[in-house]
N, C-alpha and C positions, 0 to 999 in steps of 0.2 A: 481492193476495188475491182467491180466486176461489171464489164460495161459493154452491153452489145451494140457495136458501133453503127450497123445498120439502123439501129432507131432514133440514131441522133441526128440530125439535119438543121441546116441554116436554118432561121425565123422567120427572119424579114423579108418581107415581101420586096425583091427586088428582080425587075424582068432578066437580067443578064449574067443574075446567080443560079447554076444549073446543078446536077449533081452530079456534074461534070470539073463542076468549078475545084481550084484547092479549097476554096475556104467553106466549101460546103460544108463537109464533117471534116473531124480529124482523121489522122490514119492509125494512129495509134491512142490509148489512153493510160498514164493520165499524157495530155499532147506535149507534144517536142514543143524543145522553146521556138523552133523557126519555124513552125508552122504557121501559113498565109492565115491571118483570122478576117482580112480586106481584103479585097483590091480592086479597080475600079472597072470601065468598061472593056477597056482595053486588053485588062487581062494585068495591068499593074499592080505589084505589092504596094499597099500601100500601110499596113501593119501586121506583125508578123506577131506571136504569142508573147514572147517574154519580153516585146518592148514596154516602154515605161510607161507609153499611151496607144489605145487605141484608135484611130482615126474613123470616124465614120460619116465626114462631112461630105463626100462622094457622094452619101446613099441620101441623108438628108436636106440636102441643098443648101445648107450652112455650118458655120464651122460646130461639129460637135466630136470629142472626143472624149476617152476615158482615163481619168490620169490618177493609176496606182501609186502612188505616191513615193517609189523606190526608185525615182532620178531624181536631173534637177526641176525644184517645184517651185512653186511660185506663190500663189494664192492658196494652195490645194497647202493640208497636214500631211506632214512628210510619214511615210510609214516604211518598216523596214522590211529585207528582202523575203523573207518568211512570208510575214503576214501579209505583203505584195501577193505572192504565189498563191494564196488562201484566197486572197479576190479575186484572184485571176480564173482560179477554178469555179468559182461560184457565178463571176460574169457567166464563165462558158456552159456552164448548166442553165443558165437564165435564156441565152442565147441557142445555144445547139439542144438542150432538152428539152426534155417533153412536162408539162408545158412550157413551149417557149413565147417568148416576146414575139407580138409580130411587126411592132413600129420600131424608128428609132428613140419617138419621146419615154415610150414603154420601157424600154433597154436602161435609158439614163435614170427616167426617175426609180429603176430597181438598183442601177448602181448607185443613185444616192443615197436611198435608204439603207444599203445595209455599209455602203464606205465607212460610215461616222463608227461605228459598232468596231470594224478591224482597227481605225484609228485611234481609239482608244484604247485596244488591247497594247496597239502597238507602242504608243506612248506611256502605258504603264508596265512595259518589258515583259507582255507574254505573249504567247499565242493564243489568235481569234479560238483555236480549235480544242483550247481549254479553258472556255471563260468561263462555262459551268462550277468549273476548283477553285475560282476566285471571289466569294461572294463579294470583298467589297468594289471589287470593278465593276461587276456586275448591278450593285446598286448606282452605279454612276448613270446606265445605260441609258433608262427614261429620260432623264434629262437631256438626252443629246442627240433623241427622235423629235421631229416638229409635231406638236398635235396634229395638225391637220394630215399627215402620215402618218399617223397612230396603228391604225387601223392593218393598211396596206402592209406596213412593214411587217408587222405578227403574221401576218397572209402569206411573204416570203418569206419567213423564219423557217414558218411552218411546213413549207413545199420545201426549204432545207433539210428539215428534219427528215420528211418523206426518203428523200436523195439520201442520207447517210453513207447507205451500204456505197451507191456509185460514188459518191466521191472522197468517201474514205475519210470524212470526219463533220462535224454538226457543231454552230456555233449554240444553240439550245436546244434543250431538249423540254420534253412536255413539261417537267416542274417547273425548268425556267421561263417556256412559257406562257406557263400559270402565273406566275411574278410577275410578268411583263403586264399580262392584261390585267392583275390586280392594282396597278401602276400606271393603270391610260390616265391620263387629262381627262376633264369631263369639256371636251372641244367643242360638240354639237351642241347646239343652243336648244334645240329639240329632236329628242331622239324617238326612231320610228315607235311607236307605241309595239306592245306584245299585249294581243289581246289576250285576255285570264281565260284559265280551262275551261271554267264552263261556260263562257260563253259563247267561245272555239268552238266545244262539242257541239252544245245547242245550235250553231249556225251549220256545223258538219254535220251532223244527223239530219237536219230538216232539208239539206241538199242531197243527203241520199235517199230519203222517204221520197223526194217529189221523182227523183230517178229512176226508183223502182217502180214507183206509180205508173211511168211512162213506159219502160220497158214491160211491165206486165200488161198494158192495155195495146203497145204498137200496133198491133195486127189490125184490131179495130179502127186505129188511127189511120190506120194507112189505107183499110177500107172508105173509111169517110170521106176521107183528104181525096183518094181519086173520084169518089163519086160524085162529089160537088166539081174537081174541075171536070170532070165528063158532063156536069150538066151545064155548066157555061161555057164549054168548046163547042155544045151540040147549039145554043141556041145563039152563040154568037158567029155562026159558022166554022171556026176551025178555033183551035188553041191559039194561033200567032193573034189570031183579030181580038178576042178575050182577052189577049195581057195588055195590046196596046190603046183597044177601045172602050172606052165606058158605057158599060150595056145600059139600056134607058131601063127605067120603072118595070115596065109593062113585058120587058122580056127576062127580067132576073129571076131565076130559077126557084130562089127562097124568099118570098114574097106574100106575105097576107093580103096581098090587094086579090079582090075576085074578079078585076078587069082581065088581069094577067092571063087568066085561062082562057079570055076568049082568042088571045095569038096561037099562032104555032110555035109549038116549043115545048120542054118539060120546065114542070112547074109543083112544087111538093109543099109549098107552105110555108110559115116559118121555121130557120134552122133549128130551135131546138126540138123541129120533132124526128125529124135527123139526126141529130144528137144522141135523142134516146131510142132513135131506132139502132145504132148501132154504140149502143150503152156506153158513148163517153159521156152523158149529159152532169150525171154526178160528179166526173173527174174534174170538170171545167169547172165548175161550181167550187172544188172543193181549193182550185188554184186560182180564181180568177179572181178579181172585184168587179162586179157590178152583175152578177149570172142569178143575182136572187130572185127578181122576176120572167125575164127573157134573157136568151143565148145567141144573139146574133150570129151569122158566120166568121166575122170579124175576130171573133171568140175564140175560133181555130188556129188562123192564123198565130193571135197573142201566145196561144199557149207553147205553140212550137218555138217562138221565139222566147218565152219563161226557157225552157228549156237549156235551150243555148248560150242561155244566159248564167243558168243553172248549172253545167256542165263545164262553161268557163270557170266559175266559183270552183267548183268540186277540184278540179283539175291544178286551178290555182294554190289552193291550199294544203296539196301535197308534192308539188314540186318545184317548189323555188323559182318558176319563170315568173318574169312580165307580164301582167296581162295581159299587154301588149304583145309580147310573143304567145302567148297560149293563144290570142283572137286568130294568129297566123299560120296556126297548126292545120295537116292538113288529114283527111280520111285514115290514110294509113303511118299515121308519126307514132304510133304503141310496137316497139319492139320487144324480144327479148333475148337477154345476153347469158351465155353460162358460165356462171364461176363454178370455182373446184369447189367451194363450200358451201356455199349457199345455192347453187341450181339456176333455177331462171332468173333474172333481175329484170324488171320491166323496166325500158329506156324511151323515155320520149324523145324525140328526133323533130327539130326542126330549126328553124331562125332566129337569135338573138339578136336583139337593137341596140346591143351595145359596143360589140368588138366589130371590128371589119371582116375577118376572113372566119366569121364562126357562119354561117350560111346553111351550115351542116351540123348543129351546137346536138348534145346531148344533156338530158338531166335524169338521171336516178329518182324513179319516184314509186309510189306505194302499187300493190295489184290491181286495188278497188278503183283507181282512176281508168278501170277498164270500162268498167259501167256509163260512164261519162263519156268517152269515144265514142261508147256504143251507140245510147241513147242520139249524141248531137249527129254521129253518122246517118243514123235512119233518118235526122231529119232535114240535114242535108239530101240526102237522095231523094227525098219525097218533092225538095224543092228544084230538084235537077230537073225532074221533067219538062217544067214553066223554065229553064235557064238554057235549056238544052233546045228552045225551039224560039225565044225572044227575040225578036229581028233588032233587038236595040241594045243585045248584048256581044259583044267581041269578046267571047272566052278561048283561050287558049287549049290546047286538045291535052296538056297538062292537068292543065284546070276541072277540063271535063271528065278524066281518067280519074283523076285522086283530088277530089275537090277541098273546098276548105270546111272547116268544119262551123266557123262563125261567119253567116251571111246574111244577107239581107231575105225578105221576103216579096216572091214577085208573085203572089197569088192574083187570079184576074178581080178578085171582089177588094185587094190591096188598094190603097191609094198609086195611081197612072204618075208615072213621070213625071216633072215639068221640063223636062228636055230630052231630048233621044241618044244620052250619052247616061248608060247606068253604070256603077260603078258595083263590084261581086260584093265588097268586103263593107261590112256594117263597123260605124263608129262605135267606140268605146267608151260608155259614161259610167261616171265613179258610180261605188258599190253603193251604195248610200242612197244614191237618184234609183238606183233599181230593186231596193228593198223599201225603202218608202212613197216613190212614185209612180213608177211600173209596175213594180208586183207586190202591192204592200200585203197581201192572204201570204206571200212568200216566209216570212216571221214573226212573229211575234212580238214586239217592241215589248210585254212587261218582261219576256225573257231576257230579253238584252239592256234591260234594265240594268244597270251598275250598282253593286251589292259593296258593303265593306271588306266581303271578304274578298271579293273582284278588284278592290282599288287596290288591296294591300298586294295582291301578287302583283298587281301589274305595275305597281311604284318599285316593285324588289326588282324588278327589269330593267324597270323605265322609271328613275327617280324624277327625272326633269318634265314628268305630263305635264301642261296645260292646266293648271285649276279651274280655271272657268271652263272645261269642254269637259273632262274626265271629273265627274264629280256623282256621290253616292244619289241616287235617284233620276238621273239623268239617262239616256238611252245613249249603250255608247256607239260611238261613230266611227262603223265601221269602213274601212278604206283598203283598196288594193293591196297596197304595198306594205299593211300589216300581215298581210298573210305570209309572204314571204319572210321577215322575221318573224314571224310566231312559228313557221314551219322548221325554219332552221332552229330556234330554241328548243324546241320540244323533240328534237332527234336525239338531243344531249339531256335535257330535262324531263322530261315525261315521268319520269318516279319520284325527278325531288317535287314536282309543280302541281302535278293533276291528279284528277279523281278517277276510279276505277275504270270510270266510261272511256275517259279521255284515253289513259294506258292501251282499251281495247283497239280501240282506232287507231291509235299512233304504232301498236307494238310492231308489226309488218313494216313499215316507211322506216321505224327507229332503230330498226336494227339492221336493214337493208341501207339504206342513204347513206350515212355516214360510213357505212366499210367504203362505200365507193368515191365519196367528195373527201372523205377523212385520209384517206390514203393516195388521193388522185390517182385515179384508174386509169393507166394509159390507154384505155382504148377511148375514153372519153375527152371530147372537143371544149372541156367546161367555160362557161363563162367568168371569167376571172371579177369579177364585180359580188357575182355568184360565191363561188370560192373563198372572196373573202368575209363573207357576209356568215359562211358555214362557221370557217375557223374561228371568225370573231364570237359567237355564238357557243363554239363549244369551251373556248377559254374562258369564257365571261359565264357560262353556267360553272366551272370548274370553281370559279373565284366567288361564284353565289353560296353554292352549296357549301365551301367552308366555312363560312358567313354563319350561315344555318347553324352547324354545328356548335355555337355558341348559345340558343337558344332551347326552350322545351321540348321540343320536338325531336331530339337525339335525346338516346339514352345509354347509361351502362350496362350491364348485364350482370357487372359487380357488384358497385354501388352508388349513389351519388356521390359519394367521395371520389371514387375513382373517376366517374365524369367528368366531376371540377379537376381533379389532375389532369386530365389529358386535356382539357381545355386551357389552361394555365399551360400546360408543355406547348401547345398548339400555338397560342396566340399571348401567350401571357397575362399580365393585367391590363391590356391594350386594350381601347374602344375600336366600332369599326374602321373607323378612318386611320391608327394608326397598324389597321393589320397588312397592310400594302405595304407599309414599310420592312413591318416584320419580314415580310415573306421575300422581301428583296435581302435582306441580309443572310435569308437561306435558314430562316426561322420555323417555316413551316410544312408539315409533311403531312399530305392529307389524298387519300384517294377512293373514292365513291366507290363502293362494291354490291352484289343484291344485298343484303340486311338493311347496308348503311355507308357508312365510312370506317377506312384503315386510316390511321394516323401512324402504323409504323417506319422511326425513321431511318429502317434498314430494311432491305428486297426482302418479299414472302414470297416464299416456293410456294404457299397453298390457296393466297389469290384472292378467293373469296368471290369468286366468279364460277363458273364449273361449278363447284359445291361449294359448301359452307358448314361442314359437319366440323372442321378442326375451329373456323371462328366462333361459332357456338356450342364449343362443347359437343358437339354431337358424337365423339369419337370417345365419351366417357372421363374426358379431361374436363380439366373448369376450361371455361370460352377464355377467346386473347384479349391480353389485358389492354392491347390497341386498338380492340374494334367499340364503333361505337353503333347503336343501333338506331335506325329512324325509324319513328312512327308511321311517316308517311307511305312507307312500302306493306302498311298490313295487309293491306286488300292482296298484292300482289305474294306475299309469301304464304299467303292464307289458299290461293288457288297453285302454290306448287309443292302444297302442302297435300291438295287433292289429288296432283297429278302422279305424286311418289305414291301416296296411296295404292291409284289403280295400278300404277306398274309393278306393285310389289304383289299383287294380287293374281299379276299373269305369271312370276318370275320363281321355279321353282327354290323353296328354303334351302337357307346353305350353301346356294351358287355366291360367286363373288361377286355378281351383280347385285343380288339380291341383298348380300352382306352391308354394302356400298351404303345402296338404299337406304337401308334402317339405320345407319349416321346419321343420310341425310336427313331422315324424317325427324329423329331427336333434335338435332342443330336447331330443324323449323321451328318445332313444338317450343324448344328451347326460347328460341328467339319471342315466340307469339306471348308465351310466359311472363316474359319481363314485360315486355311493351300495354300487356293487357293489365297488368297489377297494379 
């Protein structure tokens, strides 16, 4: 166990715990039994490590405690001195690690969920810290999670597993895992929908088309936008009088009336020849509804708010916030962090609405969410000028330094107040009102038309849809907080689920995100709602893809004989509903690699990741009689099929690089061979 004590600290938010206190960190690890893990204002022990309960009714204002179950017990299963110490250590990693708990309800409902787990080890005379050797305890396990914990608990298994090295042992590890979530209760009455690939892509491509639309015309934009408010600053006498007063007929700037010329004042005619004098008149047309005959200035304004609304979308569907939190984002929340392997990681920085002390949250997300800062920044800034001189606005010098990125619009030709208290920050209406009533040019509804092939993924996810909502010809109805599950799916899935489009767009997000929520990154604040939404997500793709593997869509490289044998070794004669039990008896061995799936159920040194010239053959052997190939990765082994190509082309003959290569290129060919026959 190897543990650098300086990163361990108290959780709980308590004013009179300092890191001064004892019970801040430990002094040593793994901690002394008498080290203070309480005490109250005063500076009182009020529990020490190895007592039988922890008291923490000081911090909560009522009686709450922890009761390891190695004294005398009462209500609580009695558990023996061992597997005591194993909760003890696990509390303190819940508590003093990173991530820790920061309430006390947090604290307890983690020690309830994983107590039941040691209690049972401990009632069946082993150790929590080898329940993996025991498959039939280990089948007991589901049964004595509450569904409605289902979820949460695998969340902290999982940040278990993470811990290992610190604390020196792991009640599961990913097979078992895998077992667990093949094993949930079906609890939720209706589970978040996962929208299907293509109609993911379709909505993500048509969010970056309208992006780049916007970022290649800004300049223009930006010329436009000041030149209309320069000409209602000029005729309403200054900028402050134009946001707060409603210019009559006869003095607005863009006006078909020919009275209008006889005031003083500038006066240019209708907006859209403004428009095309500074050639957005197309662009508006090409976003707006209603620009087929005339372009009002009104037209301006809507577009910039398309935008923001667009850039919400975009933003949203690559990193796991709220949209609620992404509306909260401000100018500069796009950081970037550097790992030793992978280089920059782009980090969003801002506010989550769910935990208390995350104020300063972090989320892992794709590169391309740049373009979406970018774009809603310029249009933020464009709207600072009118915010930065509004006598009815009280902004903050926060505010006005690093503004937000979703705000309202105060154009002077906008609709005027009805009271002298505005508020910065624009309400948030579901996705659905703003694809079909706001900006219905935004998609296309036969696209998002719902196909069979679109129900059948999205029931492989989501068996419990809605039949009267999700149904074949119907438009489906898209919603917030699918994008959030469909994000997390697809970090894990994206080879067994989508089409080549999708792969392209996800491959950056999908192999960046998860190194960092999959391993919990300690430099990262994550939101733990977040968190568990990831892990639930990658074990539930883990337990789909096996699924799979029963079906056409996997093949041998041998023969179909050999297919039906490994599926028979895999699952037996078992339907799907009894393959969770299989797989709790410690039945099944299956792990998703690029070809496909290894079912071997002994460690490979060769992986099947890195290369793939020993699983197919490519090294002049026959392929392994454990791999099993999918179809669905052709597209993808078809383009690194191209890429060994070009490399072998720059790489002189005969080098070991070179040698390498031309495995790997057989292995492919090999593989594409079967799957195409």
């Amino acid at each position: 166990m190897t543990v650098a004590l300086e990163e361990l600290g108290f959780g709980l938010n308590v004013d009179w715990i300092t890191p001064l206190s004892r019970c801040y960190r430990p002094s040593c690890w793994p901690p002394a039994r008498d080290w203070v893990v309480s005490e109250d204002r005063s500076g009182r022990v009020i529990s020490r490590w190895g007592d039988h309960k922890w008291d923490f009714s000081h911090i909560a204002g009522k009686p709450v405690s922890l009761n390891f179950g190695d004294g005398p017990v009462k209500a609580a299963m009695s558990i023996d001195p061992a597997n005591a110490d194993l909760l003890r250590f696990i509390v303190t990693w819940f508590l003093w690690g990173h991530p820790s708990v920061n309430t006390v309800s947090n604290l307890v409902q983690a020690f309830q969920s994983i107590r039941p787990i040691v209690a049972l080890c401990s009632k069946n005379g082993i150790l929590a810290s080898n329940l993996m050797r025991f498959p039939k305890v280990l089948e007991q396990v589901p049964s004595i999670i509450a569904p409605s914990a289902y979820s949460t608990t695998i969340t902290r298994l999982h940040r278990l597993l993470d811990a290992r090295e610190k604390l020196g042992f792991l009640l599961f590890d990913t097979e078992g895992l895998q077992r667990l979530a093949l094993a949930c209760p079906d609890h939720m009455s209706v589970q978040t929908a996962y929208i299907p690939p293509r109609i993911w892509t379709y909505q993500v491509t048509r969010l970056r088309e309208c992006l780049d639309d916007y970022l290649k015309h800004r300049q223009s934009i930006e010329d436009c936008f000041n030149f209309c408010l320069d000409a209602y600053a000029h005729n309403s006498g200054s900028l402050p009088n134009a946001l707060t007063t409603k210019l009559i007929q006869s003095r607005q700037p863009f006006t078909a009336s020919n009275a209008a010329r006889m005031t003083a004042g500038l006066f240019y005619g209708p907006f859209q020849i403004t428009a095309k004098r500074f050639e957005i008149h197309e662009l508006l047309g090409k976003w707006l509804d209603g620009c087929d005959n005339r372009i009002d200035l009104r037209k301006l304004s809507s577009y910039l708010t398309l935008i923001q609304w667009v850039g919400l979308a975009y933003i949203a569907n690559f990193s796991l916030q709220r949209v609620e939190e992404v509306a909260t984002l401000r100018a500069d929340c796009l950081r970037f962090e550097i790992d030793e392997k992978f280089g920059q990681i782009p980090i969003i920085c801002g506010e989550t609405t769910k935990t208390i002390q995350d104020s300063d949250a972090r989320w892992p997300t794709s590169p391309s969410v740049q373009i979406a800062i970018e774009a809603m920044s310029h249009v933020t800034y464009l709207r600072m000028r009118c915010i930065r001189v509004h006598p009815w606005i009280s902004s903050t010098a926060d505010e006005l330094d690093n503004p937000y990125l979703f705000i309202k619009s105060f154009e002077p030709w906008s609709p005027k107040p009805k009271t002298q208290h505005y508020s910065l920050n624009r309400p948030v209406s579901d996705y659905q009102a703003v694809v079909n009533k706001m900006f219905p040019k935004l998609f296309d509804l036969q696209e998002l038309t719902i196909t069979e092939a679109d129900l059948k993924v999205a029931r492989m996810l989501t068996p419990n849809l809605p039949e009267d909502e999700f149904v074949v010809g119907k438009v489906w109805p898209l919603a917030w907080h699918q994008l959030r599950r469909t994000g997390a799916v697809n970090m894990f899935a994206s080879g067994m689920l989508s089409d080549s489009s999708m792969q392209f767009l996800m491959k950056h997000s999908s192999r960046l995100m998860p190194l960092y929520y999959g391993r919990g990154y300690t430099k990262l604040h994550l939101n733990e709602e977040v968190e568990g939404l990831v892990t639930t997500a990658m074990y539930e793709v883990m337990a789909k893809s096996m699924l799979a593997a029963m079906g056409e869509r996997f093949v041998s490289p041998h023969s179909a004989d050999q297919k039906q044998a490994i599926v028979v070794n895999l699952i037996g004669d078992k339907d799907a509903k009894a393959l969770a039990r299989a797989a709790r008896r410690g039945e099944v061995h299956y792990r998703e690699t690029r070809l496909g799936a290894c079912t071997s159920r002994t460690l490979c040194s060769y992986g099947g990741i890195e290369s793939v010239s020993r699983c197919a053959g490519g090294d002049g052997k026959k392929p392994c009689a454990d791999v099993l190939y999918d179809r669905a990765k052709t597209p993808t082994i078809e383009t690194d099929l191209e890429r060994v190509n070009q490399a072998l082309e720059r790489l002189p003959p005969g080098s070991p690089r070179h040698n390498a290569l031309l495995m790997e290129r057989q292995g492919l060919e090999n593989f594409l061979n079967v799957v195409r026959s």
